[in-house]
N, C-alpha and C positions, 0 to 999 in steps of 0.2 A: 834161275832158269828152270821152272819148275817143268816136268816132263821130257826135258829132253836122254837122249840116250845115244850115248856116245858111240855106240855098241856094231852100229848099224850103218847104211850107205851114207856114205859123203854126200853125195846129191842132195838124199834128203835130210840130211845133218841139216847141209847148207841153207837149204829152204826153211826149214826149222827154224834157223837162229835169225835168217834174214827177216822172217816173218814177225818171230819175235823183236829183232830188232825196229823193224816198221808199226809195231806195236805202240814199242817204246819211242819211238821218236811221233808220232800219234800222240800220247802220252804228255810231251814234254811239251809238245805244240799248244795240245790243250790248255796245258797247266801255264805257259807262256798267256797263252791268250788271256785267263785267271789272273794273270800278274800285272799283265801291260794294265787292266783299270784299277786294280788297286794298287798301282804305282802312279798313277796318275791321281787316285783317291789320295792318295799320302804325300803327292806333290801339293795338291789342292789344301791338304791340310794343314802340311807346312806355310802354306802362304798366308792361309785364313788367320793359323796361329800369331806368324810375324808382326799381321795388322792388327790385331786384336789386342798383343804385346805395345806394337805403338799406340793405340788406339788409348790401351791401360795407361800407358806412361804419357800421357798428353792429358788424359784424365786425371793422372795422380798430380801433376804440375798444374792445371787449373786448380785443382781444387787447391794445391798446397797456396797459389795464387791468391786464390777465394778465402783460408783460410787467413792468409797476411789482411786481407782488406778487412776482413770482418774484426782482425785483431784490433788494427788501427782504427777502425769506425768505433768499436768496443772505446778507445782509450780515449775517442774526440767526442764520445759522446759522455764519457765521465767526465772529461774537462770542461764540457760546454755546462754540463750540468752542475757542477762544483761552480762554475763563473754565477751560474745562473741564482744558485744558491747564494751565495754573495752579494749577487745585487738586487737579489729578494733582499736580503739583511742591510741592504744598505736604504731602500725603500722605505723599507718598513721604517727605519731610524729615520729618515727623512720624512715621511710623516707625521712617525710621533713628535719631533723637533715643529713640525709647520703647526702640528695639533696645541703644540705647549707655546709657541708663537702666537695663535691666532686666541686661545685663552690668557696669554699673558696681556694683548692688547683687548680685547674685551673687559680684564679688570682694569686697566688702565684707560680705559674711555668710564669707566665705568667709577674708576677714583677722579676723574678729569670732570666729570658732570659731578658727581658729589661737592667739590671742592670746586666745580663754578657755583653750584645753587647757595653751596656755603658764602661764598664770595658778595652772590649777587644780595643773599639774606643778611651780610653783613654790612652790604654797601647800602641798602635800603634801611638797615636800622641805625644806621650810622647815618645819613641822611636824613631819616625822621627824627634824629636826637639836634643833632646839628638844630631842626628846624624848631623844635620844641624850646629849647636853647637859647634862640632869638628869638623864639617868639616872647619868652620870658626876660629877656636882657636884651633891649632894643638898643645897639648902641647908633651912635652916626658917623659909618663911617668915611672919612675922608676922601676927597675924587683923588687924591695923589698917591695913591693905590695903582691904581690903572685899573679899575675894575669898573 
């Protein structure tokens, strides 16, 4: 209470401190007034923070979500690809098996005509000896043959 002076009339003591007290209550008003928006600022803040804290944690749980799926896509897509791999290797061997099939019957059409032309070069000259044969040794043969 700077200035005052005790020293002197009560009257204006009184008006003194009153004044000063109407000052300070001025003062307090003010500073109230200062307070009520940044208590409403810190209300608002606190609420912004709350949702933002849910907001986080609904984020952190999707993503921990997102990160299960991704694991599990990760593991169906090694497995798919491992099966894949496999029945590439089983193709491939199916191929090569139709490949060694379809050359094993090729040599075998191909020993099958050899071994007809042999047959049929066999049966023609066996045929012309036959005939050469009788032609040279006529004999007569008998009807009781059945021939």
């Amino acid at each position: 209470m700077k200035g005052l002076d005790f020293g002197g009339d009560p009257a204006c003591w009184k008006e003194k401190l009153s004044n000063e007290l109407n000052s300070i209550r001025e003062k307090y008003i003010c500073l109230e007034k200062d307070v009520d928006p940044n208590n409403q600022i810190l209300e608002d803040s606190k609420a912004r923070y709350l949702d933002l804290e849910r907001e986080f944690n609904n984020l952190k749980k999707e993503r921990n979500s997102l990160f299960d799926k991704v694991s599990k896509s990760t593991e169906n897509l090694k497995t798919v690809s491992e099966q894949g791999e496999m029945l590439l290797e089983k193709y491939n061997i199916e191929v090569q098996r139709r490949k060694d099939l379809e050359e094993g019957i090729k040599r075998l059409n191909a020993a099958f005509a050899s071994r007809q032309r042999s047959l049929a070069s066999f049966h023609t000259d066996f045929k012309s000896r036959i005939e050469c044969l009788r032609a040279q040794n006529p004999i007569a043969v008998p009807n009781s043959l059945g021939c």
